[in-house]
SEPAVO-210539 format. One record per residue (C-alpha): residue in one letter; x, y, z. Coordinates in steps of 0.5 Angstrom, whole numbers, plus 500, padded with zeros to 3 digits. Example, Ala and Ser with C-alpha at 12.3 -4.5 7.8 and 13.67 -1.06 7.14 Angstrom:
REM SEPAVO-210539
a525491516/s527498514/
//
This chain:
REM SEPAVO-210539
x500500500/x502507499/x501512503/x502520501/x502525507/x503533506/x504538511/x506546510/x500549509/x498555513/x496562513/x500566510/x500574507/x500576500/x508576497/x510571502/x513564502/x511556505/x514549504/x510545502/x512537504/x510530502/x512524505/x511518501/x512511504/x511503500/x514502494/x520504492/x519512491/x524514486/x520509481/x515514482/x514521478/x511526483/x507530483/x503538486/x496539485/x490544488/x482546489/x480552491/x473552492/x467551488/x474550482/x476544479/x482540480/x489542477/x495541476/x501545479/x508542478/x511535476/x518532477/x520526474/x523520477/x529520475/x530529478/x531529470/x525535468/x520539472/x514541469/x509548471/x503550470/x503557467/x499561473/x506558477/x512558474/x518564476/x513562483/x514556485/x519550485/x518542486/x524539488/x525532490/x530528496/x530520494/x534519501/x528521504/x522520500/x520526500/x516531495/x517539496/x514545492/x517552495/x512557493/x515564493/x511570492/x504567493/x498571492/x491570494/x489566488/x493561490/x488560496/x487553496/x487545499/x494542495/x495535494/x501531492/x501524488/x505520485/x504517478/x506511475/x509507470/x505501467/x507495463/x503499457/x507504458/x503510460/x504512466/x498516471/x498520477/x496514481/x498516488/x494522492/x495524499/x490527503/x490535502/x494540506/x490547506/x493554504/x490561505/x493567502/x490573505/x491579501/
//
């Protein structure tokens, strides 16, 4: 069984920073590629920030990008997403999941933790 646990959320104010962090147990960690989404309320869920499981590439969605920063530590099977300059926009739960590579050769976002709510007052 994997089991994804996000913390760092908050209460911040507009401009400023939060680490978020997610803590992956099971299989083996650095076979996954990781990856940030967010749902602000009454919104769809939406993709934020990947990292492939070789540390190889990052990917970001626009609204994020020269903002945010998702990085990985295998040695402590460990996600992060560094969010800089934050505004109230980004108000929302943040959720960190895994995907996988199947035998077809697709891979998906399989993996979910439970949440970690981040407010950005302005």
């Amino acid at each position: 069984q994997v089991q994804l646990v996000e913390s760092g959320g908050g209460l911040v104010q507009a401009g400023g920073s939060l680490r978020l962090s997610c803590a992956v147990s099971g299989r083996t960690f650095s076979s996954y590629g990781m990856g940030w989404f967010r749902q602000a309320p009454g919104k769809e869920r939406e993709f934020v920030a990947g990292h492939s499981w070789n540390g190889g590439s990052t990917n970001y969605a626009d609204f994020v990008k020269g903002r945010f920063t998702i990085s990985r530590d295998n040695a402590k099977n460990t996600v992060y997403l560094q969010m800089n300059s934050l505004k109230p926009e980004d108000t929302a739960v943040y959720y960190c999941a895994a995907r996988v590579l199947f035998a077809s050769g697709n891979s998906y976002y399989t993996y979910w933790g439970q949440g970690t709510q981040v407010t950005v007052s302005s």
